[in-house]
C-alpha positions in Angstrom: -16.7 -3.5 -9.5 -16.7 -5.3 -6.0 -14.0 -4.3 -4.1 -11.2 -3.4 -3.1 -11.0 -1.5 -6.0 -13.6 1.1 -7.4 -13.7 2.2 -11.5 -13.4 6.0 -11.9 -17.2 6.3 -13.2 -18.5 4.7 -9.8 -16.0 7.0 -7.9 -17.7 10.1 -10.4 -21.6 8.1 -9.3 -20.9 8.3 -5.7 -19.2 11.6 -5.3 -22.6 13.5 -7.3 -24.7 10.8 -5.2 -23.7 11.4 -1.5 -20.3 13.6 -1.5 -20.8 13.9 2.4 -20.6 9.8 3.0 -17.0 10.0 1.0 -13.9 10.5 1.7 -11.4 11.1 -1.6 -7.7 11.1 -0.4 -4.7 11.8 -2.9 -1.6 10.0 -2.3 1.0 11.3 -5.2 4.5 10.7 -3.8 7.7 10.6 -5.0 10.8 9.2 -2.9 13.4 11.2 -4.0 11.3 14.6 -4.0 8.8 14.0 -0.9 6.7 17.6 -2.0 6.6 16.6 -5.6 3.1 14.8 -4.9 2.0 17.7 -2.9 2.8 20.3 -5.8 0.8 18.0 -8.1 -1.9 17.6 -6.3 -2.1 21.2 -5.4 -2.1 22.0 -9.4 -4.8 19.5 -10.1 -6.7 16.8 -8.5 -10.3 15.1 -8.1 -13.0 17.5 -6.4 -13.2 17.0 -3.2 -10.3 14.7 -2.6 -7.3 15.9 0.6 -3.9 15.2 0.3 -2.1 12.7 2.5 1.7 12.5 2.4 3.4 9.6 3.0 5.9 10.3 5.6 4.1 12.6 8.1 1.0 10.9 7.6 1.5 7.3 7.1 4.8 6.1 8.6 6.5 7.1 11.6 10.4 9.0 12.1 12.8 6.0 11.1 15.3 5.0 14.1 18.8 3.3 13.2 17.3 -0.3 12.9 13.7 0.3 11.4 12.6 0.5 8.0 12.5 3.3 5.9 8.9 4.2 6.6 8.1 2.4 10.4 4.0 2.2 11.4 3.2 5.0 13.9 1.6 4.8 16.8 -2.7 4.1 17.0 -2.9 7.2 18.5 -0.8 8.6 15.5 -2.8 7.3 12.6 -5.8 7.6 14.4 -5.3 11.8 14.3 -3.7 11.3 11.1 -7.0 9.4 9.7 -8.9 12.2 11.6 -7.4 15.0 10.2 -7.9 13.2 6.4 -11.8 13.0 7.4 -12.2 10.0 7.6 -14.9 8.1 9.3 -15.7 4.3 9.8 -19.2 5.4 8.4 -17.8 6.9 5.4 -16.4 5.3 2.4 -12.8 6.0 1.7 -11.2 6.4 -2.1 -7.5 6.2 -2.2 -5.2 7.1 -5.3 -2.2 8.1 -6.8 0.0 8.5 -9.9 1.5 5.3 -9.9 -1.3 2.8 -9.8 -1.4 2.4 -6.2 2.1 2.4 -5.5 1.9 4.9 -3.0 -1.7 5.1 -2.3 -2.0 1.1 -1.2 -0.5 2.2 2.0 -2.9 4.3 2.7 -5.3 1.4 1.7 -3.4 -1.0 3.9 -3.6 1.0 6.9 -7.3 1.6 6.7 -7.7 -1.5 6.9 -5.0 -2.6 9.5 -6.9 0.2 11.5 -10.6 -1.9 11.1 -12.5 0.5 8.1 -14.6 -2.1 6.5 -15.2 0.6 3.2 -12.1 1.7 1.9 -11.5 1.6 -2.1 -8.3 1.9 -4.0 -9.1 4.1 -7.6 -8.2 1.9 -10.7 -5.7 3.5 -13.1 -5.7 6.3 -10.5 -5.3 9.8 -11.4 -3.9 9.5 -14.8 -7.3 7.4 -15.9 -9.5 10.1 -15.0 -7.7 13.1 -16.3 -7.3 10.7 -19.5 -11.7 10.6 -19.6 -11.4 14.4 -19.0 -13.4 14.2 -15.7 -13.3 16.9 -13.5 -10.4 18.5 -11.8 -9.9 21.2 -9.0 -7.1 23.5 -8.1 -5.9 24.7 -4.7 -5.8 22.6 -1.4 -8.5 21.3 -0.1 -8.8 20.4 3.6 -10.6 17.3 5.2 -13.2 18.3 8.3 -11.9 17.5 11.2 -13.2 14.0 13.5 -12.6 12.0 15.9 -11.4 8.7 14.7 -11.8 5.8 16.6 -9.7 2.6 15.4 -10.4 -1.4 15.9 -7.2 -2.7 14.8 -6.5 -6.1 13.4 -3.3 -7.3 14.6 -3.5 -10.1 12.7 -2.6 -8.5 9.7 1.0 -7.4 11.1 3.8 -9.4 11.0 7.3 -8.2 13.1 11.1 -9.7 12.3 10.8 -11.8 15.2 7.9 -13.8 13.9 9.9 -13.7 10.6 13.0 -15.2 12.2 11.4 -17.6 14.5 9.2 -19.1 11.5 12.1 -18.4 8.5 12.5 -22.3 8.2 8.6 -23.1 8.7 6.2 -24.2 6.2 3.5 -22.1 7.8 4.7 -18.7 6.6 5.6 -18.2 2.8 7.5 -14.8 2.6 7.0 -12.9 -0.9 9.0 -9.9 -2.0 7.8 -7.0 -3.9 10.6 -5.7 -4.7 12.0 -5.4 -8.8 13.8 -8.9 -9.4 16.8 -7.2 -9.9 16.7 -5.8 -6.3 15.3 -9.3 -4.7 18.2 -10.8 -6.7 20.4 -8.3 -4.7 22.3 -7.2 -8.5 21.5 -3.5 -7.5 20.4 -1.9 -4.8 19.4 1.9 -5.2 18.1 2.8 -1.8 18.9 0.6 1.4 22.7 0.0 2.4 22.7 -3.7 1.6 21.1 -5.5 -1.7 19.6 -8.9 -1.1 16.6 -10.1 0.4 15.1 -12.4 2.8 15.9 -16.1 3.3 13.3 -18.4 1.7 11.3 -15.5 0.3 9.7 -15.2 -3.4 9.5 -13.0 -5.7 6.3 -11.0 -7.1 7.2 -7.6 -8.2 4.4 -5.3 -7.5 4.5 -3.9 -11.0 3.4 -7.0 -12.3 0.0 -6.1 -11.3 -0.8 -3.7 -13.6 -0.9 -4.2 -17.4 0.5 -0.6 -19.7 -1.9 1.6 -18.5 -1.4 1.2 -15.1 -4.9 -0.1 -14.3 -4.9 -3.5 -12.5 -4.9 -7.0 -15.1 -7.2 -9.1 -15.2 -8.4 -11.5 -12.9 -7.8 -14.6 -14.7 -4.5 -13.5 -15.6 -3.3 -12.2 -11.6 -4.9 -16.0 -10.7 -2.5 -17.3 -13.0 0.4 -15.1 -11.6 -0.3 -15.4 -8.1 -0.9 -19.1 -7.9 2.8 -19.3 -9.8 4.1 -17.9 -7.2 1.9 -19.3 -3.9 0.5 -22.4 -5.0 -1.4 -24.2 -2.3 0.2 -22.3 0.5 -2.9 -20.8 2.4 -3.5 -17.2 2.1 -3.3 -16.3 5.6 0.2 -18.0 5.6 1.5 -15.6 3.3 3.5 -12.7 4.4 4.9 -9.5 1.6 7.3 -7.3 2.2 8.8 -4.8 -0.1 11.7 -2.2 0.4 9.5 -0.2 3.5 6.2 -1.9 3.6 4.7 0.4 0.8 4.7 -0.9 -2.8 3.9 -4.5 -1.1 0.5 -3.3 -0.1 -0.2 -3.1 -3.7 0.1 -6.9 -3.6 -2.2 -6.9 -0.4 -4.7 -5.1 -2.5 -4.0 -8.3 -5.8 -4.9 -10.9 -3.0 -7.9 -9.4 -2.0 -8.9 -8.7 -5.1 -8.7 -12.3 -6.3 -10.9 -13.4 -3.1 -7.6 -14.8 -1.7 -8.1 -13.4 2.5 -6.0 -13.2 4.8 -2.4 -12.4 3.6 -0.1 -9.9 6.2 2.4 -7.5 5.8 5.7 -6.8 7.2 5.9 -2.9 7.6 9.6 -3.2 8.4 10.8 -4.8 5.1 13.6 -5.2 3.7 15.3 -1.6 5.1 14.4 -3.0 8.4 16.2 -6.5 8.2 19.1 -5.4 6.3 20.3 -2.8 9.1 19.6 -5.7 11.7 22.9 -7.4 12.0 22.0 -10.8 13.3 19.5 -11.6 10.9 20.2 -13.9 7.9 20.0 -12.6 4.4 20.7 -13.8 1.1 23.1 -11.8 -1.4 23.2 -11.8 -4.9 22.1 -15.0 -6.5 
Protein backbone atom coordinates (compact mmCIF):
# COMPACT_ATOMS: atom_id res chain seq x y z
CA UNK A 1 0.00 0.00 0.00
CA UNK A 2 1.82 3.39 -0.90
CA UNK A 3 1.84 5.50 1.82
CA UNK A 4 1.18 7.13 4.35
CA UNK A 5 -0.35 4.24 5.54
CA UNK A 6 1.20 0.55 5.74
CA UNK A 7 -1.22 -2.84 5.95
CA UNK A 8 -0.31 -5.02 9.08
CA UNK A 9 1.22 -7.94 6.73
CA UNK A 10 3.81 -5.39 5.16
CA UNK A 11 4.45 -4.00 8.78
CA UNK A 12 4.84 -8.19 9.84
CA UNK A 13 7.38 -8.34 6.03
CA UNK A 14 9.48 -5.53 7.13
CA UNK A 15 9.89 -6.16 10.82
CA UNK A 16 11.26 -10.25 9.85
CA UNK A 17 13.07 -8.42 6.83
CA UNK A 18 15.28 -5.68 8.44
CA UNK A 19 13.93 -5.11 12.22
CA UNK A 20 17.08 -2.75 12.75
CA UNK A 21 15.90 -0.09 9.75
CA UNK A 22 12.32 0.14 11.78
CA UNK A 23 11.11 1.95 14.24
CA UNK A 24 7.49 0.57 15.72
CA UNK A 25 6.01 3.16 18.11
CA UNK A 26 2.64 2.52 20.18
CA UNK A 27 0.55 5.46 20.81
CA UNK A 28 -2.61 4.02 22.93
CA UNK A 29 -4.06 6.99 24.86
CA UNK A 30 -6.90 7.74 26.54
CA UNK A 31 -7.88 11.50 27.63
CA UNK A 32 -9.50 11.03 30.68
CA UNK A 33 -7.01 8.20 32.05
CA UNK A 34 -3.46 9.42 30.47
CA UNK A 35 -1.69 5.71 31.77
CA UNK A 36 -4.52 3.75 30.43
CA UNK A 37 -2.47 3.44 26.99
CA UNK A 38 0.60 2.80 28.90
CA UNK A 39 -1.00 -0.22 30.94
CA UNK A 40 -2.13 -1.58 27.59
CA UNK A 41 0.66 -1.50 25.91
CA UNK A 42 2.64 -2.79 28.73
CA UNK A 43 0.18 -6.03 28.76
CA UNK A 44 0.41 -6.57 25.09
CA UNK A 45 1.76 -4.92 21.99
CA UNK A 46 3.67 -5.53 18.54
CA UNK A 47 7.36 -6.95 19.06
CA UNK A 48 9.60 -4.53 18.95
CA UNK A 49 7.40 -1.47 19.09
CA UNK A 50 8.15 1.56 22.29
CA UNK A 51 5.64 3.36 23.77
CA UNK A 52 5.16 7.10 23.20
CA UNK A 53 2.66 8.99 25.44
CA UNK A 54 1.04 11.80 24.34
CA UNK A 55 1.49 14.48 26.75
CA UNK A 56 5.18 14.11 27.82
CA UNK A 57 6.22 13.15 24.54
CA UNK A 58 4.21 14.90 21.99
CA UNK A 59 2.78 18.26 23.24
CA UNK A 60 4.21 20.60 25.47
CA UNK A 61 2.87 21.91 29.46
CA UNK A 62 -0.42 24.00 28.43
CA UNK A 63 -0.26 27.78 29.60
CA UNK A 64 -3.62 29.82 30.33
CA UNK A 65 -4.20 30.76 26.56
CA UNK A 66 -2.78 27.61 24.57
CA UNK A 67 -4.46 24.57 23.60
CA UNK A 68 -4.85 21.58 25.41
CA UNK A 69 -1.74 19.83 23.99
CA UNK A 70 0.73 23.06 22.65
CA UNK A 71 3.92 21.84 20.12
CA UNK A 72 7.09 21.67 22.19
CA UNK A 73 10.09 23.04 21.47
CA UNK A 74 12.61 21.42 18.35
CA UNK A 75 14.93 20.78 20.85
CA UNK A 76 11.99 19.00 22.74
CA UNK A 77 10.79 16.65 20.09
CA UNK A 78 13.98 16.25 18.77
CA UNK A 79 15.13 14.24 22.33
CA UNK A 80 11.70 13.05 22.45
CA UNK A 81 12.09 11.50 18.73
CA UNK A 82 15.49 10.41 20.03
CA UNK A 83 14.70 8.71 22.92
CA UNK A 84 11.67 6.73 20.68
CA UNK A 85 14.73 5.63 18.29
CA UNK A 86 14.03 7.13 15.68
CA UNK A 87 16.28 7.96 12.84
CA UNK A 88 15.69 9.93 9.49
CA UNK A 89 17.31 6.61 7.99
CA UNK A 90 14.82 4.44 9.56
CA UNK A 91 11.28 3.84 8.79
CA UNK A 92 8.86 4.81 11.36
CA UNK A 93 5.31 2.68 12.06
CA UNK A 94 2.94 4.57 14.18
CA UNK A 95 -0.36 3.05 15.87
CA UNK A 96 -2.93 3.04 18.29
CA UNK A 97 -6.31 1.62 19.47
CA UNK A 98 -8.40 4.11 17.91
CA UNK A 99 -7.51 4.06 14.24
CA UNK A 100 -5.00 6.72 14.40
CA UNK A 101 -6.68 8.92 16.68
CA UNK A 102 -3.91 9.30 18.83
CA UNK A 103 -1.19 7.91 16.86
CA UNK A 104 -1.61 10.61 13.79
CA UNK A 105 0.09 13.04 16.01
CA UNK A 106 2.84 11.21 16.26
CA UNK A 107 2.55 10.87 12.36
CA UNK A 108 2.10 14.53 12.04
CA UNK A 109 4.99 15.54 13.89
CA UNK A 110 7.41 13.28 12.06
CA UNK A 111 6.68 14.84 9.51
CA UNK A 112 6.46 18.52 10.63
CA UNK A 113 10.04 17.55 11.92
CA UNK A 114 11.25 16.48 7.93
CA UNK A 115 11.16 12.22 8.21
CA UNK A 116 10.43 11.46 4.74
CA UNK A 117 9.40 7.45 5.94
CA UNK A 118 7.01 7.54 8.52
CA UNK A 119 3.77 5.04 8.19
CA UNK A 120 0.56 5.13 10.10
CA UNK A 121 -0.59 1.09 10.81
CA UNK A 122 -4.18 0.53 9.20
CA UNK A 123 -6.74 -0.77 11.64
CA UNK A 124 -3.97 -0.40 14.16
CA UNK A 125 -3.55 -2.66 17.01
CA UNK A 126 -6.98 -4.20 17.18
CA UNK A 127 -6.38 -5.53 13.26
CA UNK A 128 -3.42 -7.37 14.13
CA UNK A 129 -4.42 -9.01 17.38
CA UNK A 130 -7.70 -9.75 15.31
CA UNK A 131 -5.14 -11.93 12.52
CA UNK A 132 -3.50 -13.40 15.75
CA UNK A 133 -0.06 -11.91 14.82
CA UNK A 134 2.39 -11.70 17.30
CA UNK A 135 2.36 -10.00 20.60
CA UNK A 136 4.93 -9.17 23.45
CA UNK A 137 4.66 -8.39 26.99
CA UNK A 138 6.72 -6.01 29.22
CA UNK A 139 8.26 -2.53 28.12
CA UNK A 140 10.42 -2.30 25.63
CA UNK A 141 12.80 0.61 25.35
CA UNK A 142 13.98 2.40 22.04
CA UNK A 143 18.08 2.84 21.68
CA UNK A 144 19.00 5.89 22.31
CA UNK A 145 20.15 8.69 19.09
CA UNK A 146 20.81 11.71 18.26
CA UNK A 147 18.09 13.17 16.21
CA UNK A 148 18.61 15.81 13.96
CA UNK A 149 15.29 17.66 12.61
CA UNK A 150 14.66 19.74 9.21
CA UNK A 151 11.44 21.18 10.02
CA UNK A 152 8.84 22.31 7.53
CA UNK A 153 7.27 25.37 8.73
CA UNK A 154 5.07 25.44 6.21
CA UNK A 155 2.97 22.93 7.55
CA UNK A 156 2.13 25.10 10.79
CA UNK A 157 -0.39 27.48 10.95
CA UNK A 158 -0.69 29.99 14.36
CA UNK A 159 -4.09 32.11 15.32
CA UNK A 160 -2.67 35.09 13.97
CA UNK A 161 -2.47 33.82 10.50
CA UNK A 162 -5.96 32.43 11.23
CA UNK A 163 -7.29 35.83 12.21
CA UNK A 164 -5.59 37.89 9.69
CA UNK A 165 -6.87 35.44 6.82
CA UNK A 166 -10.50 34.47 8.64
CA UNK A 167 -12.31 36.44 5.81
CA UNK A 168 -9.89 35.29 2.88
CA UNK A 169 -10.54 32.96 0.24
CA UNK A 170 -6.94 31.68 0.45
CA UNK A 171 -7.34 29.61 3.66
CA UNK A 172 -10.40 27.21 4.03
CA UNK A 173 -10.47 26.22 7.79
CA UNK A 174 -11.94 22.51 8.45
CA UNK A 175 -12.90 21.19 11.86
CA UNK A 176 -12.38 17.76 13.07
CA UNK A 177 -14.28 17.96 15.73
CA UNK A 178 -17.91 15.54 16.21
CA UNK A 179 -20.72 17.85 14.47
CA UNK A 180 -22.28 18.09 17.58
CA UNK A 181 -19.23 19.89 19.08
CA UNK A 182 -18.48 22.12 15.78
CA UNK A 183 -22.20 22.92 16.13
CA UNK A 184 -21.28 24.05 19.63
CA UNK A 185 -24.73 21.79 21.07
CA UNK A 186 -22.22 20.24 23.65
CA UNK A 187 -19.03 20.69 24.66
CA UNK A 188 -17.40 17.95 26.88
CA UNK A 189 -13.89 19.23 27.34
CA UNK A 190 -12.90 23.00 26.60
CA UNK A 191 -14.81 25.85 28.56
CA UNK A 192 -16.59 27.21 25.57
CA UNK A 193 -18.63 25.07 22.73
CA UNK A 194 -18.45 26.55 19.21
CA UNK A 195 -15.97 26.70 16.64
CA UNK A 196 -14.16 28.87 14.28
CA UNK A 197 -15.66 31.47 12.05
CA UNK A 198 -15.96 30.33 8.42
CA UNK A 199 -14.67 26.86 9.20
CA UNK A 200 -16.21 23.30 7.95
CA UNK A 201 -16.85 20.45 9.17
CA UNK A 202 -15.18 16.84 8.61
CA UNK A 203 -15.28 14.74 11.63
CA UNK A 204 -12.24 12.71 11.74
CA UNK A 205 -14.28 9.55 12.41
CA UNK A 206 -15.56 9.72 9.13
CA UNK A 207 -12.49 8.29 7.91
CA UNK A 208 -12.72 5.07 8.93
CA UNK A 209 -15.56 2.60 7.95
CA UNK A 210 -16.74 -0.22 11.20
CA UNK A 211 -13.60 -1.71 11.66
CA UNK A 212 -11.65 1.13 12.17
CA UNK A 213 -9.45 0.68 9.15
CA UNK A 214 -9.39 3.66 6.81
CA UNK A 215 -12.48 3.71 3.66
CA UNK A 216 -11.81 3.59 0.62
CA UNK A 217 -10.32 5.82 -1.62
CA UNK A 218 -13.07 6.49 -3.94
CA UNK A 219 -15.30 6.91 -1.23
CA UNK A 220 -12.87 9.60 1.13
CA UNK A 221 -12.56 11.44 -2.69
CA UNK A 222 -16.11 11.66 -2.59
CA UNK A 223 -16.09 12.92 1.14
CA UNK A 224 -13.35 15.23 1.02
CA UNK A 225 -14.23 16.96 -2.27
CA UNK A 226 -17.86 17.51 -0.41
CA UNK A 227 -16.33 19.30 1.88
CA UNK A 228 -13.21 21.23 -0.07
CA UNK A 229 -14.19 21.38 -3.47
CA UNK A 230 -11.80 23.29 -5.71
CA UNK A 231 -10.09 25.01 -2.85
CA UNK A 232 -6.28 24.06 -3.28
CA UNK A 233 -4.91 21.68 -0.90
CA UNK A 234 -2.23 23.77 0.45
CA UNK A 235 -5.03 26.34 1.29
CA UNK A 236 -6.64 24.17 3.59
CA UNK A 237 -6.00 24.44 7.27
CA UNK A 238 -7.65 21.47 10.16
CA UNK A 239 -7.97 21.95 13.44
CA UNK A 240 -9.60 19.75 15.97
CA UNK A 241 -10.19 20.17 19.88
CA UNK A 242 -5.94 20.24 20.47
CA UNK A 243 -4.41 19.54 17.18
CA UNK A 244 -4.58 15.65 17.64
CA UNK A 245 -7.58 13.87 16.08
CA UNK A 246 -7.21 16.46 13.07
CA UNK A 247 -3.96 14.94 12.05
CA UNK A 248 -5.93 11.93 11.26
CA UNK A 249 -7.47 14.19 8.48
CA UNK A 250 -3.83 15.22 7.51
CA UNK A 251 -3.04 11.65 7.08
CA UNK A 252 -6.89 11.29 4.59
CA UNK A 253 -5.35 14.10 2.42
CA UNK A 254 -2.30 12.62 1.86
CA UNK A 255 -3.57 9.60 1.34
CA UNK A 256 -5.80 10.70 -1.45
CA UNK A 257 -2.57 12.39 -3.21
CA UNK A 258 -4.17 15.83 -2.10
CA UNK A 259 -0.36 17.73 -0.73
CA UNK A 260 0.00 20.21 1.09
CA UNK A 261 -2.83 20.83 3.75
CA UNK A 262 -1.54 22.39 7.45
CA UNK A 263 -2.48 22.16 10.83
CA UNK A 264 -3.30 24.42 13.60
CA UNK A 265 -1.75 22.74 16.81
CA UNK A 266 -3.61 25.30 18.91
CA UNK A 267 -7.23 24.40 17.98
CA UNK A 268 -10.06 24.99 19.09
CA UNK A 269 -8.81 24.91 23.19
CA UNK A 270 -6.48 27.52 21.99
CA UNK A 271 -8.99 30.14 20.34
CA UNK A 272 -11.74 29.65 22.72
CA UNK A 273 -9.61 30.82 25.90
CA UNK A 274 -8.37 33.83 23.61
CA UNK A 275 -10.78 36.45 24.33
CA UNK A 276 -10.52 38.69 21.34
CA UNK A 277 -11.00 36.21 18.86
CA UNK A 278 -14.32 35.72 17.03
CA UNK A 279 -16.17 32.46 17.44
CA UNK A 280 -19.40 31.19 16.41
CA UNK A 281 -21.89 29.56 19.10
CA UNK A 282 -24.38 27.17 18.69
CA UNK A 283 -25.93 27.10 15.24
Amino acid sequence: MKGPLVTTDQLLEWSRENPEGLAIIDCRYDLQDHLLGFFAYRESHIPGAVYCQLNQDLAAKPGEQTGRHPLPSLDELEHAMGKLGVTMEKKVVVYDDKGGAFAGRLWWVLRYLGHPQVYLLDGGIPKWIAEEKPLKEGIEEGKGHVFKSFPRQSLLVTKEEILEKLQSPLMLLVDARAPERYKGEVEPIDPVAGHIPGAKNLFYQWNLDEHGCFRPKEELLELYSSVIGEVEPSQVVFYCGSGVTSCLNLIAMEYLELYGARLYVGSWSEWCRTPHLPKVFKE
